[in-house]
DOPA-256835 format. One record per residue (C-alpha): residue number from 1; residue in one letter; z, y, x. Coordinates in Angstrom, 3 decimals. Last residue first. Layout:
BEGIN
nr_rest_pz_py_px
NUM_A_Z_Y_X
...
This chain:
BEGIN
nr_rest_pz_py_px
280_X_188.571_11.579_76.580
279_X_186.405_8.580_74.637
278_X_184.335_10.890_73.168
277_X_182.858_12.252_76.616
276_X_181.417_15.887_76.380
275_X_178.157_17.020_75.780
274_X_178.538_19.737_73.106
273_X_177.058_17.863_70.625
272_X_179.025_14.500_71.931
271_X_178.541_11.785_73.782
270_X_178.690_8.216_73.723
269_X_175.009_7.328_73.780
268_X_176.011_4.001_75.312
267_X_173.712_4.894_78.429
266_X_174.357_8.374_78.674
265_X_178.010_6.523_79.264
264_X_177.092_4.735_81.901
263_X_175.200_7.150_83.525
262_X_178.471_9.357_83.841
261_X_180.856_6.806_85.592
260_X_177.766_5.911_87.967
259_X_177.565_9.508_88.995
258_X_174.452_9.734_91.639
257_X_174.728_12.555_93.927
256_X_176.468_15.502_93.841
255_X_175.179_16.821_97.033
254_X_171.762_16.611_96.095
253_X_172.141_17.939_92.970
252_X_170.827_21.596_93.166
251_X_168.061_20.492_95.814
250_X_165.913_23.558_94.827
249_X_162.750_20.452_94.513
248_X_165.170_18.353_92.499
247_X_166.250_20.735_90.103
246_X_162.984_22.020_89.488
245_X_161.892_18.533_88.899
244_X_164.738_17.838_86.843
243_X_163.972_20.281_84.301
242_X_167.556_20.799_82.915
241_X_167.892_24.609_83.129
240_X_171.659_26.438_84.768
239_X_171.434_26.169_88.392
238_X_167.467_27.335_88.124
237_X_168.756_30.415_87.108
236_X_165.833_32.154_86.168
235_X_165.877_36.467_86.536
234_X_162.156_37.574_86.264
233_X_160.950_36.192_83.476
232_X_164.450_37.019_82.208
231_X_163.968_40.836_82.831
230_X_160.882_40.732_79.792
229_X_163.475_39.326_77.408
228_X_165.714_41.990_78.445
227_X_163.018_45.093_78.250
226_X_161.861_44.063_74.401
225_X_165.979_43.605_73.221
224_X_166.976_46.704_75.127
223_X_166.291_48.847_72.087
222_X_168.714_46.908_69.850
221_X_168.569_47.122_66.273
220_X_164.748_47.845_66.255
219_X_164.431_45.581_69.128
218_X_165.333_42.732_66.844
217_X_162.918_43.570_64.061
216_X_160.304_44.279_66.309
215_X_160.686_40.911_68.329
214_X_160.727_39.229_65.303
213_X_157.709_40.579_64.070
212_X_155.671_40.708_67.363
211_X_156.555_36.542_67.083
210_X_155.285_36.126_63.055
209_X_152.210_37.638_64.471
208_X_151.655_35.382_67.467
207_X_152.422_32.627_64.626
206_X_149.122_34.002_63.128
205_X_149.241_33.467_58.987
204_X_147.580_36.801_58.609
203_X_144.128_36.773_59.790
202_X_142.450_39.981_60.270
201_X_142.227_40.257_64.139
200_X_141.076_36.761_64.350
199_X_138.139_37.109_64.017
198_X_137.525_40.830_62.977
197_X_138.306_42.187_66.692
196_X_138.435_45.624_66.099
195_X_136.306_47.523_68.178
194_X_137.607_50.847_70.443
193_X_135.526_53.596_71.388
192_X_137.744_54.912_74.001
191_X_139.222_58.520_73.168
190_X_141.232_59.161_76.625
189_X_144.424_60.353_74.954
188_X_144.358_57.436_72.095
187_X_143.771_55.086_74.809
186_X_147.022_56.321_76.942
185_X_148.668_56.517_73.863
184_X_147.646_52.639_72.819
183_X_148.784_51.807_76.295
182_X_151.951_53.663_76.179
181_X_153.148_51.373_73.443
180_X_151.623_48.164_74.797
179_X_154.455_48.723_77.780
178_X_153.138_48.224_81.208
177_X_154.455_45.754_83.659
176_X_151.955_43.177_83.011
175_X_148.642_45.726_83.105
174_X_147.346_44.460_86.245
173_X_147.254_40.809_85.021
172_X_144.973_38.632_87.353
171_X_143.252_35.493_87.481
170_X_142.501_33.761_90.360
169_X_139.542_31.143_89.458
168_X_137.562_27.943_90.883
167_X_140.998_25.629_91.349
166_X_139.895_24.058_88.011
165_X_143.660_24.775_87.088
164_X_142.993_28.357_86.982
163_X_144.581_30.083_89.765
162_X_147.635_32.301_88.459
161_X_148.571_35.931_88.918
160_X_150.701_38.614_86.871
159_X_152.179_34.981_85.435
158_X_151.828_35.015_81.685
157_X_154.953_33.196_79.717
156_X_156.473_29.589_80.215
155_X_159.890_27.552_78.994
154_X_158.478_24.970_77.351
153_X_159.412_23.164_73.817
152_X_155.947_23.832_72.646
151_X_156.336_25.542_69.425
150_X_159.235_27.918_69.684
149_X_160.123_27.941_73.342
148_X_155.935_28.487_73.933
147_X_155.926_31.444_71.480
146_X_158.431_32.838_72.915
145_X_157.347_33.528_76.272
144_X_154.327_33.925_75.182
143_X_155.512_37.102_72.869
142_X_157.518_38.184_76.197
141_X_153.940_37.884_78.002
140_X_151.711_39.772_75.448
139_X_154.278_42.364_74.753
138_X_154.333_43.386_78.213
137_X_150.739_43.651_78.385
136_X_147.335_41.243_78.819
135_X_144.245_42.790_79.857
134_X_142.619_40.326_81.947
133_X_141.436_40.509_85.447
132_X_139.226_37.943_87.094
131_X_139.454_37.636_90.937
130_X_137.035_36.677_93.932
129_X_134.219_37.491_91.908
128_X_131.022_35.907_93.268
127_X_128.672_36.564_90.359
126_X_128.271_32.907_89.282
125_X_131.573_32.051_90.108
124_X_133.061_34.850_87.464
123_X_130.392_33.250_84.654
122_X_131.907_30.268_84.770
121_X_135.572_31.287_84.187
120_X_134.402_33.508_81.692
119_X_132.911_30.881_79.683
118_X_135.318_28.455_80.016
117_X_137.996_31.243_79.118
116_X_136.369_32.048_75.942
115_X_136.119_28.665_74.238
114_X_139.414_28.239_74.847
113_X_140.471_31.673_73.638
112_X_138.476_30.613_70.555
111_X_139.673_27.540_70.163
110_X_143.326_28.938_70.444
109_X_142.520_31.611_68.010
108_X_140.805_30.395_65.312
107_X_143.692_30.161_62.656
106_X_143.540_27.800_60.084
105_X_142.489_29.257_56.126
104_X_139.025_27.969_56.329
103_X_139.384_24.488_58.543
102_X_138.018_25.509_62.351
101_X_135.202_23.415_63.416
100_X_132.287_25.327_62.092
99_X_134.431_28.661_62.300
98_X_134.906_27.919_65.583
97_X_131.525_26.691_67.271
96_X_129.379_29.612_64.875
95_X_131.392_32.297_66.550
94_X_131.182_30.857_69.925
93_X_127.434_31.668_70.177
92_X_127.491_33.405_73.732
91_X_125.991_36.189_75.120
90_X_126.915_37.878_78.564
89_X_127.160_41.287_78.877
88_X_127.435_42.966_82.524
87_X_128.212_45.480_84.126
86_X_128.680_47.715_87.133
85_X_130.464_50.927_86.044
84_X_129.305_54.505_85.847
83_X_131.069_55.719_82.754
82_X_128.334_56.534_80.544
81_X_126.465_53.174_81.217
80_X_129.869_51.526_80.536
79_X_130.019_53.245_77.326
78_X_126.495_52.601_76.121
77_X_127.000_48.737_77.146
76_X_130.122_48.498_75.218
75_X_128.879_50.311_72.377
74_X_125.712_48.774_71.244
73_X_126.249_45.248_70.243
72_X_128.220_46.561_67.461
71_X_129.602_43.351_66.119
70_X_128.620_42.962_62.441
69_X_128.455_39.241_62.658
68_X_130.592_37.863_65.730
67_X_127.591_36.814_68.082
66_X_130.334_36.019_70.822
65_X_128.952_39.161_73.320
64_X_131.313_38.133_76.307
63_X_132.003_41.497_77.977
62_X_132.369_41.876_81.516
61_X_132.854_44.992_83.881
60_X_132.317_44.685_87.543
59_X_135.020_45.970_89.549
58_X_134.523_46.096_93.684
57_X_137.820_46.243_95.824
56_X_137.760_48.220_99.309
55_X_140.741_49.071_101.277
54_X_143.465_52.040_101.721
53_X_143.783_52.237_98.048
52_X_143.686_55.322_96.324
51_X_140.143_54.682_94.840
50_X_141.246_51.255_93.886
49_X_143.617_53.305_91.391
48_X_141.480_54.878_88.948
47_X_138.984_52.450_88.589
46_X_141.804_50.163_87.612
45_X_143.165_52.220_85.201
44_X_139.469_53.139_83.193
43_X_139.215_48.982_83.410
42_X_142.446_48.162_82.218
41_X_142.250_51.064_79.566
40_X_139.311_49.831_77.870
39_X_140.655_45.780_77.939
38_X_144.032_46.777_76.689
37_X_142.109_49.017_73.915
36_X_140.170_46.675_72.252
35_X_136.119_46.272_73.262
34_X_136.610_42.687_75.081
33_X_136.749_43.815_78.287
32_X_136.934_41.138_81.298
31_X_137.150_43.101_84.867
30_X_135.557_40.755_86.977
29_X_137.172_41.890_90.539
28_X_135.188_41.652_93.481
27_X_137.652_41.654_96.086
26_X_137.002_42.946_99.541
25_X_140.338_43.450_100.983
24_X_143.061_42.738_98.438
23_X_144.548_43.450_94.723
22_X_146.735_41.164_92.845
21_X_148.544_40.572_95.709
20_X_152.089_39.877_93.494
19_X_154.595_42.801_94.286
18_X_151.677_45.367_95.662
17_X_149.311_44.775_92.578
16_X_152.371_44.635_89.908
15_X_153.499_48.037_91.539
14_X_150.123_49.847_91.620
13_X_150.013_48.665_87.759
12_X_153.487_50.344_87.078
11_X_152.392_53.469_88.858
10_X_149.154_53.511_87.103
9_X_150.878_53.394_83.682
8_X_153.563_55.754_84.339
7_X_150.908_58.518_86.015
6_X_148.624_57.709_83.084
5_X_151.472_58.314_80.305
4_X_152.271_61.582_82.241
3_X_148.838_63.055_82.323
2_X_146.218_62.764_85.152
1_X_144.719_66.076_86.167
């Protein structure tokens, strides 16, 4: 009998499926698992709920073996082979590519990930998966969200779904709705044999890291501070950004039209902070 952190978790992965299409007729879904518990509880979720839906979908497990030293080669394949799933571990020497061209003391992620995603994206043509799912949370996305207002002066998180821009790939998020907090119960219930991730895992100076922090600190004096920064990914007012393309394809100031008045003084620079004329 399922328990009450599975119920939540499939229920809120049966939603994201239904609301975005993450899940149709004859999919082979490459299920990527890395050996942390997102990954491990994706694919044990996702078994789960195909066999409730009214159509067929195919999961083959993936793990991208990146010669880490000390990585226990072993456990992956011993656990899908225990399980039952179609699998598959590909090997890859992306260890020796970052920390060759990473300085010591940077952080290897976003070659990594990079690195990673090539890789992956490759190997889902070459076994005809229509969709690649990755394990990515609530967390993840609101972190991304931030992250990118931050440091890249874009507003822009983790769609549930997005084609890769090689137009080769659909990738998929079934776990977007779901909280990392009942995740790591749900794992802790169902005993996966997790591995750390000693990359990257360990380094300190992540500004992913820095993120989690803030967002801790700030949900921890207001518990609706995780759940309202989720609900704006999902509540833009167009009427009230500045990207003109988004502006122009909505038509928000078509009817407005072109203020010569206003242009002029853009043009002179005469305006203030708060955007208003200096000369009344």
């Amino acid at each position: 009998m399922a328990s009450r952190v599975e119920k939540k978790l499939l229920n809120l992965m049966g939603r994201a499926s239904k609301e975005f299409a993450l899940l149709e007729p004859n999919d082979r879904v490459m299920v990527c698992v890395s050996g942390g518990k997102d990954s491990f509880a994706m694919l044990n979720l996702l078994r789960t709920l195909i066999r409730r839906l009214p159509f067929s979908v195919e999961l083959i497990a993936v793990n991208l073996d990146q010669k880490q030293p000390g990585f226990p080669v072993e456990v992956l394949p011993n656990y899908f082979e225990a399980e039952g799933y179609d699998y598959r571990v590909i090997e890859r020497d992306t260890y020796s590519v970052v920390t060759d061209k990473i300085e010591e003391g940077k952080t290897y992620c976003s070659l990594c990930s990079r690195l990673r995603r090539g890789i992956l994206y490759s190997v889902a043509v070459e076994l005809g998966c229509t969709k690649i799912a990755l394990g990515h949370h609530r967390e993840d996305a609101i972190e991304t969200l931030l992250l990118n207002l931050f440091y890249s002066g874009q507003i822009k998180a983790m769609p549930p779904r997005l084609r890769s821009d090689d137009g080769r790939n659909v990738v998929i998020r079934p776990l977007i709705y779901c909280a990392e907090a009942d995740i790591a119960a749900f794992a802790e219930e169902q005993a996966f044999p997790i591995i750390p991730c000693n990359l990257c895992g360990s380094q300190e100076n992540l500004k992913r890291k820095q993120v989690r922090q803030l967002i801790e600190t700030l949900h921890a004096d207001n518990d609706k501070v995780k759940g309202n920064l989720f609900a704006s990914l999902s509540h833009v007012r167009a009427t009230h950004l500045m990207d003109p393309l988004l502006r122009s394809v909505m038509g928000l100031d078509d009817a407005r039209g072109r203020d010569e008045g206003l242009d002029a003084i853009g043009a002179s620079g005469d305006i203030d902070d708060c955007g208003l004329s200096l000369h009344g």
